[in-house]
MARVOBA-509828 format. One record per residue: residue in three letters; x, y, z of N, C-alpha, C in turn. Coordinates in steps of 0.02 Angstrom, whole numbers, plus 50000, padded with zeros to 5 digits. Example, Ala and Ser with C-alpha at 12.3 -4.5 7.8 and 13.67 -1.06 7.14 Angstrom:
BEGIN
ALA506604971650390506154977550390506604983550390 SER506424988850354506844994750357506455000250394 
end
This chain:
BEGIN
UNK555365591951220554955586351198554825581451256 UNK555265579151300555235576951354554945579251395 UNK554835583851416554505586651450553635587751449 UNK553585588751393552925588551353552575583051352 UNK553125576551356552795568051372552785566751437 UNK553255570851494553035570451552552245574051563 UNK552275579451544551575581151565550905577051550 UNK551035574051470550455571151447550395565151505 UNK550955562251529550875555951572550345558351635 UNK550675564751670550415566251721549725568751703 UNK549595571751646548835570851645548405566251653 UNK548835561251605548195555551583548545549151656 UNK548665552551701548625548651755548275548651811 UNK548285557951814547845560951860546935561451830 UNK546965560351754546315558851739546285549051766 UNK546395545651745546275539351770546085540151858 UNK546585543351893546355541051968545775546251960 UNK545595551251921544885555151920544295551051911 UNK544405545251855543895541451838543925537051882 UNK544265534551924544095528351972543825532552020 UNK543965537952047543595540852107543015540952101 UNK542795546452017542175548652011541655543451995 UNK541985536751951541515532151916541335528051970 UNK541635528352039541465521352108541015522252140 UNK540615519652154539825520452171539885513852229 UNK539485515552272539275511652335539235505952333 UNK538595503352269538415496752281538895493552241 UNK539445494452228540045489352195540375485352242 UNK540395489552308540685485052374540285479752375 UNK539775478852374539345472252406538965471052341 UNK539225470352271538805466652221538805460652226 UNK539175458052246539205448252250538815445952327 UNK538655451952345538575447852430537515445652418 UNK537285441352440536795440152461536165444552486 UNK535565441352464535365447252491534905446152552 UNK535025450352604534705448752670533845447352666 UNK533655444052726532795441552732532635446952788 UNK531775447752775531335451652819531575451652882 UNK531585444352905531965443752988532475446853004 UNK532965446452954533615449352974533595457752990 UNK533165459752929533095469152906532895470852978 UNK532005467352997531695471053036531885471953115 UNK532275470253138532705474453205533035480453192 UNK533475478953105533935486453105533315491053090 UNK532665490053061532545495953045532065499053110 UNK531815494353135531685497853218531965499453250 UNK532635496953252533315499353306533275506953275 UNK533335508053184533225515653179532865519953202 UNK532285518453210531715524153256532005525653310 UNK532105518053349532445520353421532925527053418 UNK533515526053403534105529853402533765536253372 UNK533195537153325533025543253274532525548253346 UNK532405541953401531995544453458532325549253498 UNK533025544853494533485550453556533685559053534 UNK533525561153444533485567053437532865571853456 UNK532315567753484531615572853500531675572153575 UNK531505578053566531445581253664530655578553693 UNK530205576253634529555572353657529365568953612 UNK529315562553640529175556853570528325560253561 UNK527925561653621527115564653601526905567253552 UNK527605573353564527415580753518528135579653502 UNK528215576353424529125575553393529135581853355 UNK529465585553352529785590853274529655584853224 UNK529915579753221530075577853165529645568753157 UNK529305567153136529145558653146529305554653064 UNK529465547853077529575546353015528895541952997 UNK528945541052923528255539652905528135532852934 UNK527225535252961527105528652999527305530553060 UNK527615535953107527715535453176528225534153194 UNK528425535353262528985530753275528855523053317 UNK528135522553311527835515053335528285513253401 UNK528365517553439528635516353508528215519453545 UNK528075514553584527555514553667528095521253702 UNK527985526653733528155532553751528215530353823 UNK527735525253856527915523853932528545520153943 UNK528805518353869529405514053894530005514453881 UNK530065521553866530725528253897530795527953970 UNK531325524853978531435522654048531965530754072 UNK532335531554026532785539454056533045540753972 UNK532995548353978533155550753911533815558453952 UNK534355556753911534895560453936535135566053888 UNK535065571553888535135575753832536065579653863 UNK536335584753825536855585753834537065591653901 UNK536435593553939536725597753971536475590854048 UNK536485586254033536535580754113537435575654103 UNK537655578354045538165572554051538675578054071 UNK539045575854129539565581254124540365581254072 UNK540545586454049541125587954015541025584353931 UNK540425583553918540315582153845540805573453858 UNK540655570053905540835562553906540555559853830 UNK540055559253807539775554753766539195558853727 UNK538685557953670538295561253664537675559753685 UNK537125561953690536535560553715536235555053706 UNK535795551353752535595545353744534985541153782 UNK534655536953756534275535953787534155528253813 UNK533635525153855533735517853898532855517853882 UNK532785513853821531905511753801532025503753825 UNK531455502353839531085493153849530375492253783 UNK530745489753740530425488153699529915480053708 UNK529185479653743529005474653762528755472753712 UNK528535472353651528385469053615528775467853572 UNK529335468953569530065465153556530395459553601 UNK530155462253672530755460353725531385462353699 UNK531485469353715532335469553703532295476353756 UNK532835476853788533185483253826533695485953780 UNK533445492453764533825496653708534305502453744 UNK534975501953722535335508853759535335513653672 UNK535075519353665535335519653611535635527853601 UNK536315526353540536685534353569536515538153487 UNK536535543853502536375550853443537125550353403 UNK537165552653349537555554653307537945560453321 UNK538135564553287538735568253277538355575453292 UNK538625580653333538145582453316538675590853304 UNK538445591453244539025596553216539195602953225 UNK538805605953310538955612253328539065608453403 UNK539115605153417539665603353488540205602853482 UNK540545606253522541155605653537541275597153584 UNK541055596253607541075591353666541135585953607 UNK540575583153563540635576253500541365578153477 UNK541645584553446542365586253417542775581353470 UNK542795582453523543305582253586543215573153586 UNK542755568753584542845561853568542895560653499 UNK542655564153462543035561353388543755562353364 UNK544045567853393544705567453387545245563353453 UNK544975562253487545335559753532545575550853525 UNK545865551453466546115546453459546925546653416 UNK547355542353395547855543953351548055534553324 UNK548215534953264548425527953214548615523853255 UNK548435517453331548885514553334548865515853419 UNK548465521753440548525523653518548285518953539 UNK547615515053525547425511453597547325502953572 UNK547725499453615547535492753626546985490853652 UNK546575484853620546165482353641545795476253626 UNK545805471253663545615464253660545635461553605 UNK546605460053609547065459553549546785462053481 UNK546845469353477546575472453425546645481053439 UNK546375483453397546475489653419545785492553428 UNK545775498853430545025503353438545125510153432 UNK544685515953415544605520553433544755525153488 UNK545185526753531545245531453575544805533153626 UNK544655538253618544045542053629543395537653619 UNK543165532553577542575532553592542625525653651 UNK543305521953664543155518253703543005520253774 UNK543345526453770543305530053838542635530553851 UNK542275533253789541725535653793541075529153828 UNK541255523553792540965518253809540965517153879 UNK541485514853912541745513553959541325520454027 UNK541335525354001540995530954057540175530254056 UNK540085526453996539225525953971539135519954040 UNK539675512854008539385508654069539485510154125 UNK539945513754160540065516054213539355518954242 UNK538915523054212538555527354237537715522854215 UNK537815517554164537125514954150537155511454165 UNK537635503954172537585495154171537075495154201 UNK537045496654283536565493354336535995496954332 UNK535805500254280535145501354264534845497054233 UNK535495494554156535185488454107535055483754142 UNK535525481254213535515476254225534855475154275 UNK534595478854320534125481254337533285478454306 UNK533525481754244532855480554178533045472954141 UNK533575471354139533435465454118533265460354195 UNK533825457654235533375454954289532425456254294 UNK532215461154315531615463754295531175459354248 UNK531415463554199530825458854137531045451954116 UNK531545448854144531535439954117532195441954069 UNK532595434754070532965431454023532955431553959 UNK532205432753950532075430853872532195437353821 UNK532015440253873532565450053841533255449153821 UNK533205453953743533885455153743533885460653760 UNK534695462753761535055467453753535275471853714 UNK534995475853661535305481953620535625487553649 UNK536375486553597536605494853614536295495053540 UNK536365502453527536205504453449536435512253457 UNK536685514953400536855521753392537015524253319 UNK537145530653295537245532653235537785537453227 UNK538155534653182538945538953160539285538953217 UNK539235543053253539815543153307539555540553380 UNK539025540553371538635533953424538645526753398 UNK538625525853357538815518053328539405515453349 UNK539975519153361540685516653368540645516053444 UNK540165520253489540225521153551539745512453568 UNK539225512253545538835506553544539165499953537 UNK539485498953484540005493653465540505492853515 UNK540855495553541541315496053601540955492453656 UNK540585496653677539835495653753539715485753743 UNK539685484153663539465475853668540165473253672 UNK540905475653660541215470253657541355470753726 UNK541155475953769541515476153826541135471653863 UNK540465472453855539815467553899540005461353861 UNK540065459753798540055451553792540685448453826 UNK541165452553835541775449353871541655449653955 UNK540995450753989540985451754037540175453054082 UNK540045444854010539315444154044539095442654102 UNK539785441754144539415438354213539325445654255 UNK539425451154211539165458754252538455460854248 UNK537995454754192537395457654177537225448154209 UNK537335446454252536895439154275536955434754211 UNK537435432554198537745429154149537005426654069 UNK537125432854050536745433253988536935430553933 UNK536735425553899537105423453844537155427053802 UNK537835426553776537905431353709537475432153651 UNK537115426253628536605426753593536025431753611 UNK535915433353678535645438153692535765445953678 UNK536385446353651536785453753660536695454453593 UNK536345459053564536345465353498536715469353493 UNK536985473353448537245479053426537065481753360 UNK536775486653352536625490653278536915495653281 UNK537385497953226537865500553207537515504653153 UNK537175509553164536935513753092537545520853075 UNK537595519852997538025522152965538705521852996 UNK539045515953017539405516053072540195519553039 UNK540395520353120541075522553131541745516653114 UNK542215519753088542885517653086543015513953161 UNK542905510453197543145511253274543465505753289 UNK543565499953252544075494453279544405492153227 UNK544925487753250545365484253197545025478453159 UNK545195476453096544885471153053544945463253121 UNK545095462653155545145454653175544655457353223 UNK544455462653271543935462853285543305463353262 UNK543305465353210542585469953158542555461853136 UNK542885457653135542615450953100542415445953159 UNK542685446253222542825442753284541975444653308 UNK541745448153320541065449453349540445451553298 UNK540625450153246540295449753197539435443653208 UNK539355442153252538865436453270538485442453311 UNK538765448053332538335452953398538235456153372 UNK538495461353323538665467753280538465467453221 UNK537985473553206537845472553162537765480853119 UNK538005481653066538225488153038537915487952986 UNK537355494452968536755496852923537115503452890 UNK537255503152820537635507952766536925507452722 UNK536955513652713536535517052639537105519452597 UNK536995515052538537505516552483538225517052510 UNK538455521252532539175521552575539185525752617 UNK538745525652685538945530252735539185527552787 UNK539885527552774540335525052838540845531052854 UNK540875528352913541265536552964541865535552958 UNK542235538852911542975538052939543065543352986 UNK543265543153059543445544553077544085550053088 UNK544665545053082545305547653070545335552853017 UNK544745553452962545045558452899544485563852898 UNK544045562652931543445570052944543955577252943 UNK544345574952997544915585452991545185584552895 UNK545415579852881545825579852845545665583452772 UNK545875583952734545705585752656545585578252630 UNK544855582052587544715575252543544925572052512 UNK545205577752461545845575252403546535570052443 UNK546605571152495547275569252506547035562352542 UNK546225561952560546165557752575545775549452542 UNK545715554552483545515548552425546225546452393 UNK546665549752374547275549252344547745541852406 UNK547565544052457547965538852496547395533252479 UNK546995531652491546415527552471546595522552421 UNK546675527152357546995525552282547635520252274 UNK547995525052304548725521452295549045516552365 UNK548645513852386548795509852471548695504152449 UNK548895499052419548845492252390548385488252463 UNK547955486052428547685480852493547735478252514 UNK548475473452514548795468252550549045472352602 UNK549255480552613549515484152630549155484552676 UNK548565485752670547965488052735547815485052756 UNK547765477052734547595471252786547925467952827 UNK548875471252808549145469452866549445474252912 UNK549075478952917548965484552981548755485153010 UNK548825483853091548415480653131547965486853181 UNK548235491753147548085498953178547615501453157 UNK547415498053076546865502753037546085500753064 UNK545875504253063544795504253090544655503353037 UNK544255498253067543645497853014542825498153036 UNK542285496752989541665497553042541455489953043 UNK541125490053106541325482353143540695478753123 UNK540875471153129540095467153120540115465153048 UNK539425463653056539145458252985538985466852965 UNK539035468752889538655472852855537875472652838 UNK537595475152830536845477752786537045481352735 UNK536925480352676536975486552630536595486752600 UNK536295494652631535785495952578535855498752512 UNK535675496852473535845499152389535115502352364 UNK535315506552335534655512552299534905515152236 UNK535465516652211535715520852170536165516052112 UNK536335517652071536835514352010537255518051997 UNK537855515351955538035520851893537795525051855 UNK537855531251851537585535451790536935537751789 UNK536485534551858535875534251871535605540151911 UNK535205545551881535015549951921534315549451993 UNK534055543351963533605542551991533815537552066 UNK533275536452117533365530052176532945524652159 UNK533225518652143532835514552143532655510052180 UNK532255505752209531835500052260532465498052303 UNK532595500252357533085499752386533235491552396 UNK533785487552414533985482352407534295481752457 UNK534535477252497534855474352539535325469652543 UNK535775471052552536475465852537536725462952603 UNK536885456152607537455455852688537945451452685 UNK538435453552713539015447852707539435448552775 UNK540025445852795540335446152823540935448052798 UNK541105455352768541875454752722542355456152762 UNK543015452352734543575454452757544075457352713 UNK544165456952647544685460652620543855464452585 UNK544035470652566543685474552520543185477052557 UNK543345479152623542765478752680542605487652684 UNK542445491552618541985496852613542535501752626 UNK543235499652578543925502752602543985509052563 UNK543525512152517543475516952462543035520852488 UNK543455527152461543115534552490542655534752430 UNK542135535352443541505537452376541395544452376 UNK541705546352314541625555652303540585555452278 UNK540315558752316539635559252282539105564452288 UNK538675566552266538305573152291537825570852359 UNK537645564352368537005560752408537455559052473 UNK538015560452492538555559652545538075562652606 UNK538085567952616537515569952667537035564052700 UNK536645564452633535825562952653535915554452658 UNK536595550952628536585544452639536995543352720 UNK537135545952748537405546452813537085549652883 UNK536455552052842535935554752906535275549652889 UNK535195548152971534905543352994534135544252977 UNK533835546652962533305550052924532895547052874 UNK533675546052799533585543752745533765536852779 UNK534165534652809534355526152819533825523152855 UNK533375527252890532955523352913532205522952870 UNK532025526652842531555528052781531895521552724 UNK532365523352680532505517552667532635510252665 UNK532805507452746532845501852773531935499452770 UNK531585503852810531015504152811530695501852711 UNK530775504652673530635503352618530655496352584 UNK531475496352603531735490252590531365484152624 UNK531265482452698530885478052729530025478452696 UNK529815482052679529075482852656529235479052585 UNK529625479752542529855474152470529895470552484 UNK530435466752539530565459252558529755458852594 UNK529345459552638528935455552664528395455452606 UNK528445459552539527965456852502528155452852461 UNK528865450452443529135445652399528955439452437 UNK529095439252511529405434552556528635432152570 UNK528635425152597528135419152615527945422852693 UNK527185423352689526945427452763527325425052825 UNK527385417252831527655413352879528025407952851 UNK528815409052855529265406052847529325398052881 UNK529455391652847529405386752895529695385152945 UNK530015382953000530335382353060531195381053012 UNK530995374652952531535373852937531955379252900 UNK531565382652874531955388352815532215390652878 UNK531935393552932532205399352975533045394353012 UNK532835388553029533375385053045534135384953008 UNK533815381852951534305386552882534475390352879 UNK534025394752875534615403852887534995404652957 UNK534675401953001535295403853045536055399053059 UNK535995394853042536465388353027536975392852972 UNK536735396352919537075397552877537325405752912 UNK537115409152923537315415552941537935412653001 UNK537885405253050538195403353098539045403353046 UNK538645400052994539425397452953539645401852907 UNK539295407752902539695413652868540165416852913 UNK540015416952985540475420153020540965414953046 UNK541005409253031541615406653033542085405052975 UNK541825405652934542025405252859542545413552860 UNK542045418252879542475426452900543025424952913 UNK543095420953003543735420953032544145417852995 UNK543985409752956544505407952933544925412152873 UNK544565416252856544865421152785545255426452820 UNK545065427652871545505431352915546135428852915 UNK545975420852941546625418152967547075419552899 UNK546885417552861547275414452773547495420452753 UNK547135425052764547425432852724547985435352795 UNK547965431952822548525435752881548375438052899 UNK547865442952908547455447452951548005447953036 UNK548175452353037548615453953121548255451153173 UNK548385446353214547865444053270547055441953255 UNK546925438953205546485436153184546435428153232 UNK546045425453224546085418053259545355414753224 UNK545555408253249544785404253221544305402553279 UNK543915402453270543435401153316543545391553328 UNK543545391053378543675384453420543055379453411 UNK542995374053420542495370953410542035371353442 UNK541375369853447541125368153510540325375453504 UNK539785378353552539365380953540539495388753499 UNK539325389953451539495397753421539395402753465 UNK538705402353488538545408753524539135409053579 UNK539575403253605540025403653646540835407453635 UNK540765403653596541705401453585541915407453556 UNK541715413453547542235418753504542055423653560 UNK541995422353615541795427953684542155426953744 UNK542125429253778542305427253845542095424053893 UNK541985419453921541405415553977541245420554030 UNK540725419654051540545422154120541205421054175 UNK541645424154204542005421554264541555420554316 UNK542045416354371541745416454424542285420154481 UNK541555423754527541915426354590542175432854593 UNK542185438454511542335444054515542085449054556 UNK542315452154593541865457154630541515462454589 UNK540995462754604540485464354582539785461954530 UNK540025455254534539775451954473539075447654511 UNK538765447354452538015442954468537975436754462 UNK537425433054514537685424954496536915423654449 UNK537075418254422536705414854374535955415454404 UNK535785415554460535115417354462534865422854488 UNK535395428454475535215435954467534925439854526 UNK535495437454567535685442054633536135445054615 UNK536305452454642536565458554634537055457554678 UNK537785458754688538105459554735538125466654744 UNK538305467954807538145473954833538715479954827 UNK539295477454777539485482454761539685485054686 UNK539655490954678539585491854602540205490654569 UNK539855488554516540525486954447540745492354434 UNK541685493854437541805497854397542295493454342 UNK541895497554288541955497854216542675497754199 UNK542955503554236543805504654190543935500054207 UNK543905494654271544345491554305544225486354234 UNK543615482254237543745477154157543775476454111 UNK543855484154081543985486154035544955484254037 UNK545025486654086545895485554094546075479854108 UNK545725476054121545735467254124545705464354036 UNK545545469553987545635466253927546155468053879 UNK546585468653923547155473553913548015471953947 UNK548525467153919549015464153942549655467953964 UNK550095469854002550745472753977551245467354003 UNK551775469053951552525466753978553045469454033 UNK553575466654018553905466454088554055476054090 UNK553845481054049554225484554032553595490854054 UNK553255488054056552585489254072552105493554002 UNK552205491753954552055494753902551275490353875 UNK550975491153831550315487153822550605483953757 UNK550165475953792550415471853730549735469453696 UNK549575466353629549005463853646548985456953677 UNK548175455653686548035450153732547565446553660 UNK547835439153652547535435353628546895433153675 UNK546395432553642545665426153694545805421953691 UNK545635419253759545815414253766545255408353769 UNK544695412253732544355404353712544485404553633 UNK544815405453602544915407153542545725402553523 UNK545645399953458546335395353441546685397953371 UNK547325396953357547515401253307547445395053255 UNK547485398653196547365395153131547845393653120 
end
């Protein structure tokens, strides 16, 4: 008889965690969050073409175009790098566009690409906890990966921006396993703008499509003003659990209390302010008028494995950019042709104070190495200043010193050890604790 009530338990337990897996749907993460404006959408969804560019061998004659084109000027493919110029599968393919009727210098990297061996060899090259980084953790492998990108591109960007004016930004942008490599590439440049002729950070972009697991929560909230991460329904990369079994990896998912995960200073998350695009419901077979959500989260930050049939097609860049695209064509017909100086002032004042509002929830939830942002200009205070006098570095009116930056070296400048020589983290030090 006992036995018989053990089983019934273990059924109707293993049915419950069945119904929370199967009944959790995407847009439940971001039902309370806000919903983003035309201004905000229309960079991520052009940053998508870009990155959707670096899979055609000719933007002229594409295999593949998305509707409408990829509305990129073809003369302003400055170098397109496919996988047999990078040696030893460093990074995946990528390309360096000048978008002039943007003004922006775009680096942007390819996705996953699932018969290389070489993408395997940086996606696993990481382990729970291996790498320190600017008091926080990261990804492994893709920082490496970053770090060999600037090694071999900076003084090209830097090149093209000097070149075309100040008033250029800077995009990295990439997808799935280029997103995490992208995200890395800005925190390393915003901590070390005086390598690009001291660019203000407000100048520095990052689009993160379907992004990667690749840093710890006090970073993914800390550069959240540069970074910016585009999900369709739920396509985020875990990383760490791609080898793994699903089952074992929703089950840990399930039973990991969330106070648990937020004070692990080891766990990835995907970095930046979110986008979420929403299309789908409960119970709903159909897609409906895609929607746009954004927030800055810190607890509940897209921590659920979503079991679903649309897993694929919501994680290839394809559908996220078709959709984003959709989505911006709704908002600019809801939205006022020309917004007034003040509304736009408003939204950015407020997007200023959502990301400090982030850190402080950081601080309060304990978040491991979290900090508050210090008083004084935003675009400043959660970065690193320009130094002065580093070798290799540019002065403010964008003379080149004549010898090249290497990369590992400041990369390892964001990076502390003790007497023991082991790695510790390094708090910022324009940054104050809560």
């Amino acid at each position: 008889m006992a036995a018989a009530g053990l089983e019934w338990l273990l059924c109707l337990g293993c049915s419950r965690w069945a119904w929370k897996r199967l009944a959790y749907v995407g847009a439940y993460d971001s039902a309370a969050w806000p919903q983003a404006t035309a201004e905000e959408l229309e960079p991520a969804s052009r940053v998508c073409r870009v990155v959707l560019a670096v899979y055609q061998d000719d933007l002229a004659n594409p295999t593949y175009a998305p509707a409408g084109g990829y509305r990129m000027d073809s003369s302003g493919v400055v170098k397109r790098v496919p996988y047999d110029q990078i040696p030893d599968g460093r990074c995946p393919p990528y390309l360096i566009y000048v978008d002039r009727e943007h003004k922006e210098v775009v680096l942007a990297v390819r996705g996953l690409n699932l018969v290389r061996d070489s993408d395997y060899k940086v996606l696993l090259d990481n382990r729970l906890g291996q790498q320190m980084f600017d008091g926080g953790f990261v990804h492994h492998g893709l920082l490496r990966a970053a770090t060999w990108l600037l090694n071999r591109e900076a003084d090209t960007l830097l090149d093209l921006w000097l070149e075309l004016g100040s008033e250029y930004k800077l995009v990295f942008a990439g997808h799935s396993l280029g997103s995490g490599i992208a995200a890395l590439m800005t925190i390393i440049v915003v901590n070390h703008r005086d390598q690009f002729g001291g660019i203000p950070r407000s100048q520095i972009r990052c689009y993160a499509i379907a992004p990667a697991r690749c840093m710890s929560l006090n970073l993914a909230v800390k550069y959240a003003d540069v970074i910016n991460s585009v999900i369709l329904q739920a396509s985020v990369t875990d990383l760490d659990s791609l080898p793994c079994f699903l089952c074992l990896v929703c089950m840990r998912d399930t039973f990991i209390p969330e106070k648990r995960k937020l004070k692990d200073p080891r766990r990835l998350y995907a970095p930046g302010r979110i986008y979420h695009i929403v299309e789908r419901k409960f119970c709903r077979c159909v897609r409906y008028p895609p929607e746009v959500r954004t927030a800055i989260p810190v607890d509940g930050r897209f921590e659920h494995i979503v079991l679903s049939c649309s897993t694929t097609s919501d994680h290839a860049i394809v559908w996220i950019e078709r959709e984003a695209q959709k989505a911006l064509d709704l908002l600019k017909d809801t939205e006022p042709k020309t917004a007034p100086p003040e509304q736009k002032m408003s939204r950015k004042l407020s997007l200023e104070q959502e990301h400090k509002n982030a850190l402080e929830r950081a601080v309060t939830l304990y978040v491991p190495q979290a900090v508050v942002a210090a008083t004084g200009d935003h675009s400043e205070v959660t970065g690193a200043a320009p130094s002065q006098g580093q070798e290799g570095a540019t002065s403010s009116n964008g003379s080149k010193s004549s010898c090249r930056t290497n990369w590992d070296e400041l990369v390892d400048k964001l990076f502390t050890r003790n007497e023991s020589g082991n790695l510790d983290l390094k708090k910022d030090m324009n940054t104050v604790d809560g």
